[in-house]
C-alpha positions as CSV (number, residue, x, y, z in Angstrom):
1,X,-13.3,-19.2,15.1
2,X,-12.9,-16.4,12.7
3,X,-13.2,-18.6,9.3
4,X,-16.3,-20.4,10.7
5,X,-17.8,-17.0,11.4
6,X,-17.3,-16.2,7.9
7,X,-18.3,-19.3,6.5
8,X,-21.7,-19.3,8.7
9,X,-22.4,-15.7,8.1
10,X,-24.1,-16.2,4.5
11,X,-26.2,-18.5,5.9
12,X,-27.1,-16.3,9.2
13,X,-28.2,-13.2,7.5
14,X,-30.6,-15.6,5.4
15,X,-32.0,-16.5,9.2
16,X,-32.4,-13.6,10.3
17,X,-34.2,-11.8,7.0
18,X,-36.4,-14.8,7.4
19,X,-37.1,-13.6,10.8
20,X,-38.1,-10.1,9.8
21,X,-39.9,-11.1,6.3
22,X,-42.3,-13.5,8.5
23,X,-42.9,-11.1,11.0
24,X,-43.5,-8.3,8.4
25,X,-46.4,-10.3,6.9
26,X,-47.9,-11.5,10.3
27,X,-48.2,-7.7,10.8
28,X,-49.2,-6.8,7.6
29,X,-52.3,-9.6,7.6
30,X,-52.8,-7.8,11.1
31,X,-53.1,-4.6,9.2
32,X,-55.6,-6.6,6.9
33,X,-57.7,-8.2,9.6
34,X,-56.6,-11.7,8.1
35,X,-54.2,-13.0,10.7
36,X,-57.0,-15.3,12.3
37,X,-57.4,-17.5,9.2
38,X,-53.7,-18.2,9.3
39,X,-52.7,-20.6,12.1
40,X,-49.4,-22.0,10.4
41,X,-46.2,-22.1,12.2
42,X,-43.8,-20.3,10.4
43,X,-40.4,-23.0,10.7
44,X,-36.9,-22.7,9.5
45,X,-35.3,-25.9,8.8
46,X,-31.4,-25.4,9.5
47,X,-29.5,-28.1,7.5
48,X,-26.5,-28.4,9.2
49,X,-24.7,-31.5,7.9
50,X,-23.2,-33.9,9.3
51,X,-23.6,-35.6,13.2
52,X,-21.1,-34.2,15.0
53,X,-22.6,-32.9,18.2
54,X,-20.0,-30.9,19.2
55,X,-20.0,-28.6,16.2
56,X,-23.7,-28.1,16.3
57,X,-23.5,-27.0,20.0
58,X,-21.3,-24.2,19.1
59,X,-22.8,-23.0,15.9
60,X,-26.1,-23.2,16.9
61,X,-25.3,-21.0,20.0
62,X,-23.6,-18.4,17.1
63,X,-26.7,-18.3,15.6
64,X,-29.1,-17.7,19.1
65,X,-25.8,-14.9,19.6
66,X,-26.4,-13.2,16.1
67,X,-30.5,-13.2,16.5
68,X,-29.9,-11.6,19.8
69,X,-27.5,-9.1,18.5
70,X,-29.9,-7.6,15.8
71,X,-32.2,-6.4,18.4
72,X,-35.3,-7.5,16.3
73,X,-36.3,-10.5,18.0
74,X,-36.6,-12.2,21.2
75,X,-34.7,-15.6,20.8
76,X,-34.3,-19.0,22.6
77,X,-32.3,-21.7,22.5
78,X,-33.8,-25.6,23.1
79,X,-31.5,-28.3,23.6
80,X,-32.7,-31.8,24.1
81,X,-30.3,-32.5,27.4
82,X,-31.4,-29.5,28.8
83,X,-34.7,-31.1,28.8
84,X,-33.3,-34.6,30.1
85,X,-31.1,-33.0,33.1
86,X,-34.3,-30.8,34.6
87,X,-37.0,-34.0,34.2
88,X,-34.5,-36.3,35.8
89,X,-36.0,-39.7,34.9
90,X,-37.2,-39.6,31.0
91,X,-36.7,-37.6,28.2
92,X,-38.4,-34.3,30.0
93,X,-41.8,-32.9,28.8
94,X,-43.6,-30.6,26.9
95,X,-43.6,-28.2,30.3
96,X,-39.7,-28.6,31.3
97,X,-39.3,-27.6,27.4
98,X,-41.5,-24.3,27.8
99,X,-39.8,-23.5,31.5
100,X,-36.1,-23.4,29.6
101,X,-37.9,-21.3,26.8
102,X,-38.9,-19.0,29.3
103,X,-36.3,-18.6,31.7
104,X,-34.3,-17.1,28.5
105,X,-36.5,-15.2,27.2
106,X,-37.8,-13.3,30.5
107,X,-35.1,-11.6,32.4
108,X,-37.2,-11.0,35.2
109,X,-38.2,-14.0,36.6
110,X,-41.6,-13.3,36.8
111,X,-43.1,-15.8,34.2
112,X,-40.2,-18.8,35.2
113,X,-42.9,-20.8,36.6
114,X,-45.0,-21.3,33.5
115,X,-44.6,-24.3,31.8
116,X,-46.9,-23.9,28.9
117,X,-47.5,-21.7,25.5
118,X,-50.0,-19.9,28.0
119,X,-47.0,-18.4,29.8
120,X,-45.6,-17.8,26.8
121,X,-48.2,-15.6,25.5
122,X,-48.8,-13.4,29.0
123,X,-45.0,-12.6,28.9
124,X,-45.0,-11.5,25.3
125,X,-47.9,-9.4,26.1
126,X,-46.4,-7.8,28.9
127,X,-43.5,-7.1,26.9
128,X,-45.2,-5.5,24.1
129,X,-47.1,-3.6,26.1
130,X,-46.4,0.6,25.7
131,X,-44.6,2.0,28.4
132,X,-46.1,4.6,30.3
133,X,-44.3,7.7,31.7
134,X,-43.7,7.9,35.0
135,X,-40.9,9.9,37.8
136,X,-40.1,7.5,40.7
137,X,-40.5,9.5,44.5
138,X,-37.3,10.4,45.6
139,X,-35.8,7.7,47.8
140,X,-36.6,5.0,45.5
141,X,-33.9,2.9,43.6
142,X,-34.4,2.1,40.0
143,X,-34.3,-1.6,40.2
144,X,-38.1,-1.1,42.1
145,X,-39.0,0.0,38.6
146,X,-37.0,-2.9,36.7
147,X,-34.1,-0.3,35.9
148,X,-36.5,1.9,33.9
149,X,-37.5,5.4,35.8
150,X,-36.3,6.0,39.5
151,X,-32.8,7.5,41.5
152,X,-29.8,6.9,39.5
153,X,-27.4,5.0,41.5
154,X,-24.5,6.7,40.3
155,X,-26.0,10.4,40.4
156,X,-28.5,9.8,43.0
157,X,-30.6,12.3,40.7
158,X,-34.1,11.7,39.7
159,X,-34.5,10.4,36.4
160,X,-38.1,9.9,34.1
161,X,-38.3,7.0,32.6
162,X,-41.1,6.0,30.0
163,X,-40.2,2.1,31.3
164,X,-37.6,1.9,28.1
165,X,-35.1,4.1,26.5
166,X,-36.2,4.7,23.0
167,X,-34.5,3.5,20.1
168,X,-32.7,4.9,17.0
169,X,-36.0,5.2,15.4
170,X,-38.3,6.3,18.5
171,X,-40.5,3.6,17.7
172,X,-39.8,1.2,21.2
173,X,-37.3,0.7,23.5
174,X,-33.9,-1.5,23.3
175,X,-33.2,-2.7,26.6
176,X,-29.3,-3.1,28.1
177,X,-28.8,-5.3,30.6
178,X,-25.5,-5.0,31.6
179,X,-25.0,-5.1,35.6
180,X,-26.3,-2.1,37.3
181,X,-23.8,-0.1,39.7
182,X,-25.0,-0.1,43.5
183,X,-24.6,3.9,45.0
184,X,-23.5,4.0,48.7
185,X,-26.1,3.5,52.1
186,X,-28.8,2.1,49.6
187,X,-28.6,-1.4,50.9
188,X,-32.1,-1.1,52.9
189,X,-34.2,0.1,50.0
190,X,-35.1,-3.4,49.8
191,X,-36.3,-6.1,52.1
192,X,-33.7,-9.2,52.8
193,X,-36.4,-11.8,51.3
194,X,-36.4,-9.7,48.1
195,X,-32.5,-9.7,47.9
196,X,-32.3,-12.8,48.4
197,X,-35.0,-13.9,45.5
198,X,-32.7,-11.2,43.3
199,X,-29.7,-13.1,44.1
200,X,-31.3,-16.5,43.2
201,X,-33.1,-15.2,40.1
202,X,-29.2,-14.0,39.1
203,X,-27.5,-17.3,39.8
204,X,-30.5,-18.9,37.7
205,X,-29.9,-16.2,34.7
206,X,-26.5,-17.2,34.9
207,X,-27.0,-21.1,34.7
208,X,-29.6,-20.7,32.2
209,X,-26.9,-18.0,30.0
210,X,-24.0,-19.8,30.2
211,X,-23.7,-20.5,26.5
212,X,-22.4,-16.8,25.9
213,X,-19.6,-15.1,27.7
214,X,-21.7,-11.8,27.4
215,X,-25.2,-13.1,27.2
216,X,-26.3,-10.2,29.5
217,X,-25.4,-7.7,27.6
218,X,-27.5,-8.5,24.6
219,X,-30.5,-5.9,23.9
220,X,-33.9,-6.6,24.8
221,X,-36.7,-6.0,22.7
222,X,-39.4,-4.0,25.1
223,X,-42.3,-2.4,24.3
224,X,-42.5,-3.2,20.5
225,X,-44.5,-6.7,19.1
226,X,-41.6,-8.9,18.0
227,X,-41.2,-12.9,17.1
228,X,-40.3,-15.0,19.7
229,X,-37.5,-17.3,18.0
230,X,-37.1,-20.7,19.6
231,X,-33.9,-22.7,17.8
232,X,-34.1,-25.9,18.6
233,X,-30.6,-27.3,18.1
234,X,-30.6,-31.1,17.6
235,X,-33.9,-32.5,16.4
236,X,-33.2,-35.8,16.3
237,X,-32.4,-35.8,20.1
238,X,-35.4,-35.3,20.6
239,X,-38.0,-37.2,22.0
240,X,-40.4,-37.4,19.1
241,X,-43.7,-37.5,21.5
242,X,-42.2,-34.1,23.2
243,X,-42.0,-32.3,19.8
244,X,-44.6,-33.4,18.4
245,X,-46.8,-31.8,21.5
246,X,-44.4,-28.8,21.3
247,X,-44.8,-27.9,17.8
248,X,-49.0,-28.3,18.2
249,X,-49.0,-26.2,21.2
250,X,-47.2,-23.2,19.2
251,X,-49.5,-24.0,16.1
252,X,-52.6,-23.5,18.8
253,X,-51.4,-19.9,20.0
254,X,-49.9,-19.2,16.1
255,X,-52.4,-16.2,16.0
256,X,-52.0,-14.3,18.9
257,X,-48.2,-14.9,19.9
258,X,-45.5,-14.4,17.0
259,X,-43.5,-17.5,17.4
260,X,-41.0,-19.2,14.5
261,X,-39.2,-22.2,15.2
262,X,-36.0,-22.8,14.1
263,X,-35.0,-26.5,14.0
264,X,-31.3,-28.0,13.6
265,X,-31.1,-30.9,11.3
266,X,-27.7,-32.9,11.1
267,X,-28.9,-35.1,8.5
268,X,-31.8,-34.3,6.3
269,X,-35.3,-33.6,6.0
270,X,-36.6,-36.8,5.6
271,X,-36.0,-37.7,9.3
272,X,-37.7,-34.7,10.4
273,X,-40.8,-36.2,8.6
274,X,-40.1,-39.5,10.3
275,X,-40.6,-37.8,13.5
276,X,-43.5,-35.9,13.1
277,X,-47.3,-37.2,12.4
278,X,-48.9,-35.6,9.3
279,X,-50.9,-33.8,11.3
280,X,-48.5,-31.6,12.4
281,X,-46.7,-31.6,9.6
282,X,-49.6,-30.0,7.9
283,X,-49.3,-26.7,10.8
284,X,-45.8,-26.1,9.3
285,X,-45.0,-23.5,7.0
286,X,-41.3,-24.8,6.3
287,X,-37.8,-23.3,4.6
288,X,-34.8,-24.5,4.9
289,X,-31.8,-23.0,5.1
290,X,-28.2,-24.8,4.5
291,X,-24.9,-24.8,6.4
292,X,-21.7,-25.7,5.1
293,X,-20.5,-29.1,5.1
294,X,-17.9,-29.8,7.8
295,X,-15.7,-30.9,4.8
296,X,-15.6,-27.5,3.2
297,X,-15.3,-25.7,6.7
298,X,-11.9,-27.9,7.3
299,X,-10.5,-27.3,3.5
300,X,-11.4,-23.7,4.6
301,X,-9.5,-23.9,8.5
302,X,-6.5,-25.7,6.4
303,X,-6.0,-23.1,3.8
304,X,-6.7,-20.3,5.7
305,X,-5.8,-20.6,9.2
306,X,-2.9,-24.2,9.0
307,X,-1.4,-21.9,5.5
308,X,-1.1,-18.7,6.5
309,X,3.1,-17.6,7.4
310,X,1.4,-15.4,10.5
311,X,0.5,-19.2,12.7
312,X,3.1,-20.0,14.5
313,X,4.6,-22.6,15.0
314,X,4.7,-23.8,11.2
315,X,3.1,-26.9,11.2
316,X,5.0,-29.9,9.5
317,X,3.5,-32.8,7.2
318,X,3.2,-35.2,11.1
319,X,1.2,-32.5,12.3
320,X,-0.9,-31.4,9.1
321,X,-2.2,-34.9,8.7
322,X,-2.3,-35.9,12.3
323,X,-5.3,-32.8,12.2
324,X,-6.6,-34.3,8.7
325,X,-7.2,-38.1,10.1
326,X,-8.2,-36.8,13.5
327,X,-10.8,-34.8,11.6
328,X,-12.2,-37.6,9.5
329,X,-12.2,-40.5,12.4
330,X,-14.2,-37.9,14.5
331,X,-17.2,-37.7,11.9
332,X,-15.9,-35.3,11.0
333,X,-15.9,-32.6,13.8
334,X,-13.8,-29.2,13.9
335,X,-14.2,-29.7,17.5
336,X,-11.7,-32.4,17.5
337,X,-9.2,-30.9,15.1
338,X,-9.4,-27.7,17.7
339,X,-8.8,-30.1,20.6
340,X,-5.8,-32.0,18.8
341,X,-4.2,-28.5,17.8
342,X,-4.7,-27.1,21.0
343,X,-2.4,-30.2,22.6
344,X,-0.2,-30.6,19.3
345,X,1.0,-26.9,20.1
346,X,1.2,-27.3,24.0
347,X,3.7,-30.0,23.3
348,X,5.6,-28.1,21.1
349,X,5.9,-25.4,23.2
350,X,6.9,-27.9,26.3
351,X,9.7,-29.4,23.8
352,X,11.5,-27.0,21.5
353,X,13.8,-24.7,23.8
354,X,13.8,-22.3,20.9
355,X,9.8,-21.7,20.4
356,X,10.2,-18.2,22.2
357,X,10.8,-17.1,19.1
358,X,7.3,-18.1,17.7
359,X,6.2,-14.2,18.8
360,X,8.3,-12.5,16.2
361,X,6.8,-14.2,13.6
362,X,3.1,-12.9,14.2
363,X,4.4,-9.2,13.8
364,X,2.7,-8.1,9.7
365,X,5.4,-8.3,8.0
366,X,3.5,-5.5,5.0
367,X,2.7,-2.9,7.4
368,X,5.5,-0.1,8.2
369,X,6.3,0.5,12.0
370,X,6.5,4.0,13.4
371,X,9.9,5.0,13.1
372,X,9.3,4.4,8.7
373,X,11.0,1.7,8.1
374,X,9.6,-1.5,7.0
375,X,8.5,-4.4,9.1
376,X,11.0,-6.9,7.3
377,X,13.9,-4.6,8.8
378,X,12.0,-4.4,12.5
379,X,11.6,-8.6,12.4
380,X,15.2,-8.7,11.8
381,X,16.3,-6.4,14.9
382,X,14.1,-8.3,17.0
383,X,15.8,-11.5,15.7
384,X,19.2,-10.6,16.7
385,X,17.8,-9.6,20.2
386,X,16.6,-12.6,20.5
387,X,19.6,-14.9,19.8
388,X,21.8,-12.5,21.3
389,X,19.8,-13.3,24.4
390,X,20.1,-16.8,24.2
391,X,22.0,-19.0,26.6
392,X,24.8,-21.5,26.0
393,X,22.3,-24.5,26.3
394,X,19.8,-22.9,23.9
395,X,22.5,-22.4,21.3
396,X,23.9,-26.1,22.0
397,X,20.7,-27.3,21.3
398,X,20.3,-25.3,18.0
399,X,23.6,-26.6,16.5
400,X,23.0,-30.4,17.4
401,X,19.5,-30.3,15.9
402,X,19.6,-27.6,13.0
403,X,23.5,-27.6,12.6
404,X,23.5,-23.8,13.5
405,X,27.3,-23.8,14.4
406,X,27.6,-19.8,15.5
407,X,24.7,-17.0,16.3
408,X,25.2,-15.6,13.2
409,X,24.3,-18.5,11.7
410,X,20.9,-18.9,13.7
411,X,20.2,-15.1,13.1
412,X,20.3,-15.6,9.3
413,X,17.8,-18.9,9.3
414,X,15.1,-17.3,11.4
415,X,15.5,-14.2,9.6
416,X,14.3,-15.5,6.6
417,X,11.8,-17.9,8.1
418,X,8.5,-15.4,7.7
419,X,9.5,-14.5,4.2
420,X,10.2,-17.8,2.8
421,X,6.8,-19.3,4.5
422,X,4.9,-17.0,2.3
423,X,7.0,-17.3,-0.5
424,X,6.3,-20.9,-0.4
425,X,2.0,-19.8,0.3
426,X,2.3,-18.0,-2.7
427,X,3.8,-20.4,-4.6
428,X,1.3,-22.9,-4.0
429,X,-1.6,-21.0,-4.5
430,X,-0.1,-20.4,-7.8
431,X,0.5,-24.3,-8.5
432,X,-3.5,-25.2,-7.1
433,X,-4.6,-22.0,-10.0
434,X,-2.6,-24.0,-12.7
435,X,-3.7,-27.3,-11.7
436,X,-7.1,-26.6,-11.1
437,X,-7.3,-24.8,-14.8
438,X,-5.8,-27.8,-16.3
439,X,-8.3,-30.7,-14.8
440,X,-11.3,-28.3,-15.8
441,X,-10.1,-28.2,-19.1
442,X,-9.3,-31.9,-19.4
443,X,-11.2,-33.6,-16.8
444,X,-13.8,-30.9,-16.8
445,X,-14.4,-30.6,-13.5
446,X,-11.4,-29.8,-11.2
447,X,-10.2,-32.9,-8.3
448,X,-7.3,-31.0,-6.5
449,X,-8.0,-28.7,-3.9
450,X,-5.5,-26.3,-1.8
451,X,-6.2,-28.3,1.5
452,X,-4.8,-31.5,-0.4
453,X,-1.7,-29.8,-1.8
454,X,-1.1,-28.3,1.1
455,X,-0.6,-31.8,2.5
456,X,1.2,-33.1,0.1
457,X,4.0,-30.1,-0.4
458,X,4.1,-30.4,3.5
459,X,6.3,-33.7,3.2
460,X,10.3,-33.5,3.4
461,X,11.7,-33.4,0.1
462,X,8.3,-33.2,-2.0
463,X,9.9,-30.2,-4.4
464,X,13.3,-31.2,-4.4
465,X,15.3,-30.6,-7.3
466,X,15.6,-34.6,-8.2
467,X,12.8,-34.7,-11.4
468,X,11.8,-37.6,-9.7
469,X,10.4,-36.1,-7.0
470,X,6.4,-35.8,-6.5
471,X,6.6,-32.3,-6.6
472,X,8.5,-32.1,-9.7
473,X,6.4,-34.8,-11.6
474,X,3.3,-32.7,-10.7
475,X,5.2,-29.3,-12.4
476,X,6.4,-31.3,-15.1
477,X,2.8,-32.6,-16.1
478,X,0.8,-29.3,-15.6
479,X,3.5,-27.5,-17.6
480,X,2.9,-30.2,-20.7
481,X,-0.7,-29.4,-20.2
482,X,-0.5,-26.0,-20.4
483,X,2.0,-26.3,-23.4
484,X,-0.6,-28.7,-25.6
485,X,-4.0,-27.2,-24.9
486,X,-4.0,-24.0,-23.6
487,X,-3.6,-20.8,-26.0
488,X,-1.8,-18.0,-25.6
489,X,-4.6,-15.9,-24.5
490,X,-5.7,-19.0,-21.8
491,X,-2.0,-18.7,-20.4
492,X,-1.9,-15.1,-20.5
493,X,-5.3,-15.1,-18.4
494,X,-4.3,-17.1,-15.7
495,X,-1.0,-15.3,-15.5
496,X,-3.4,-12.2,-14.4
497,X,-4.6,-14.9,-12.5
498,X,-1.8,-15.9,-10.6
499,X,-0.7,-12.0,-10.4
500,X,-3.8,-10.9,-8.3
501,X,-2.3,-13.9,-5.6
502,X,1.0,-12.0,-6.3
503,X,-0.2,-8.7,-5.8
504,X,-0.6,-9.8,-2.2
505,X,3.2,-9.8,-1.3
């Protein structure tokens, strides 16, 4: 999760200063009295590559997550099965799409009923509308003034309330919505019928929230004009009729709502074309913005995450390219590699009396532990706890199937398991440096990447001492390479090179 975070956030900042440049010259032509002879729809085209559905679902929910987070937009997310589950027969229409924009954007539930750009517009006028100042009579809970001005349920003090709290810059108000605490003997401050519509408005926030664990505690945007984002995740599952009528209703309303459509694209731009008449076409004011490929997110997941001496268990050459052809007979979706490694490792956990020792090995083995002594010294301790612990059957099993004949022996292998695993990372980032010099110089363009190598080097007895060995031939070859066209101040640079990788340990 953490390396396609990284790998998406380059491309997620460019979303979201798309966001704020658009809606920085909508409100600068508003400025200029020139907003009514624009009526483009301002559209971000999301290349995301590739057709694994999966993927998409998650990334595109990352980037409705991070638009929410800045606290400069309101956002939506479109799916087109969200569409086909609430029509029931058919592909849903142009109305069931506007009710699912709606029922995210408005927290309310006041505006769930419309099913047009109409409804769209009231609700973003209503909230950009200034606050006014008011103090709730005593007696009165807070959530009669949508959480903004009343009794404060915890204090049971009055509180003003100007609707919103300001912001960091005074200018509007960033809404929480995190659940609000219930004080005691306050249960008949409102009428059973209006519980009960509170209770069902919550179930539907829910249902409607469900792609993010803490989608209700994102800010809301009140009493400031901001865009309305709508990211529509898969375009081609749409029905081309529907989005055709969707995109011309925002183009109708382009000058008096802010809206800017985000659309997902697996494959390229030319099918969005195919889908859309020119027409509409013409009402789009289009940039695209590009994902990685799901190839480089995997070379990324195996040198990063399958690499690294902290994952434990190690994972062997079976398992390295039982993940690499799962990856590539699933066109090619991270989703399946996660599933595969989530039952390799359940299954190696259910088989190997001797995995709870797998803990140990996460401890950072560069950071000093509070009593000053270094972490290497601390991982060996816990070591010979751990074997010390161990029962006649585990150590049975150890000897017939590592040939561990005492304790002592066992405590000396594991000891030096951590250490030697990045000993062995370092080495072969230091192999993939020299290689990849050697086919830019000669091939000019380099072929062998770390995610490759790291496959290769994973199988038994690929650096063994025999020159014959693949490992060996591939040392024995760069080294000639090196030897015959390099100079001494090429060598000497990627020895700095490799020493920056070194510098690490």
């Amino acid at each position: 999760s953490e390396v396609l975070s990284r790998a998406n956030a380059d491309a997620f900042t460019k979303v979201g200063a798309f966001v704020e440049a658009t809606h920085g010259e909508r409100m600068a032509r508003i400025a200029s009295g020139r907003l009514a002879t624009s009526c483009r729809v301002p559209v971000g085209v999301v290349l995301a590559g590739g057709v694994n559905s999966d993927d998409h679902e998650e990334t595109f929910a990352a980037l409705v997550t991070y638009l929410r987070r800045r606290g400069e937009a309101h956002c939506a997310l479109l799916r087109s099965r969200d569409l086909k589950a609430r029509a029931g027969v058919g592909s849903g229409g142009i109305g069931v799409a506007f009710g699912v924009v709606l029922r995210q954007l408005d927290r309310t539930g006041a505006h769930w009923s419309g099913k047009s750009m109409r409804a769209v517009k009231r609700w973003h006028d209503e909230a950009s509308a200034e606050r006014v100042e008011r103090l709730a009579p005593a007696g009165v809970d807070d959530d009669d003034f949508g959480g903004h001005g009343g009794v404060d349920d915890a204090t049971n003090m009055l509180v003003i309330g100007s609707g919103d709290a300001l912001d960091d810059d005074g200018d509007g108000a960033v809404v929480n919505t995190g659940s609000k605490k219930r004080g005691g003997g306050k249960s008949n401050s409102i009428s059973t019928a209006a519980r009960k519509t509170r209770r069902k408005n919550k179930r539907d926030v829910n249902d409607e929230q469900a792609m993010d664990d803490d989608a209700s505690c994102f800010p809301i945007v009140i009493g400031r004009d901001r865009p309305v984002v709508i990211v529509v995740e898969d375009t081609e599952g749409f029905d081309a009729r529907v989005l055709d009528s969707f995109l011309l209703s925002v183009a109708e309303y382009a000058t008096t709502v802010p809206v800017i459509v985000m659309l997902g694209l697996a494959t390229s731009v030319s099918s969005l074309q195919g889908m859309l008449p020119a027409a509409t076409a013409a009402l789009l004011h289009a940039q695209a913005f590009q994902l990685w490929a799901p190839g480089q997110m995997m070379e990324a997941v195996q040198e990063q995450v399958l690499l690294s001496p902290e994952r434990v268990p190690a994972f062997g050459s079976a398992v390295l390219n039982a993940l690499h052809t799962r990856f590539k007979e699933h066109d090619f979706s991270l989703a399946a590699v996660r599933r595969a490694l989530h039952l390799l490792t359940l299954t190696h956990f259910m088989t190997e009396p001797l995995s709870a020792v797998c803990p140990l090995l996460t401890r950072d083995a560069s950071a000093p532990y509070a009593n000053g002594e270094d972490s290497d010294e601390e991982y060996a301790d816990a070591v010979e706890r751990f074997v010390d612990a161990l029962d006649d059957q585990a150590l049975e099993y150890a000897h017939k199937k590592y040939d561990f004949a005492t304790k002592r022996d066992l405590i000396v292998a594991l000891r030096d398991v951590y250490r030697l695993r990045r000993r062995w990372k370092l080495a072969l980032r230091c192999i993939h440096l020299v290689c990849v010099a050697a086919e830019e110089k000669f091939k000019k363009r380099a072929t062998t990447t770390m995610a490759d190598l790291l496959l290769d080097a994973s199988r038994a007895e690929y650096f063994a001492d025999d020159v014959k060995s693949p490992g060996a031939h591939l040392i024995k070859i760069t080294c000639a390479r090196l030897c015959d066209g390099f100079s001494t101040q090429e060598i000497a640079a990627l020895a700095k090179e490799m020493l920056t990788h070194l510098e690490e340990d």
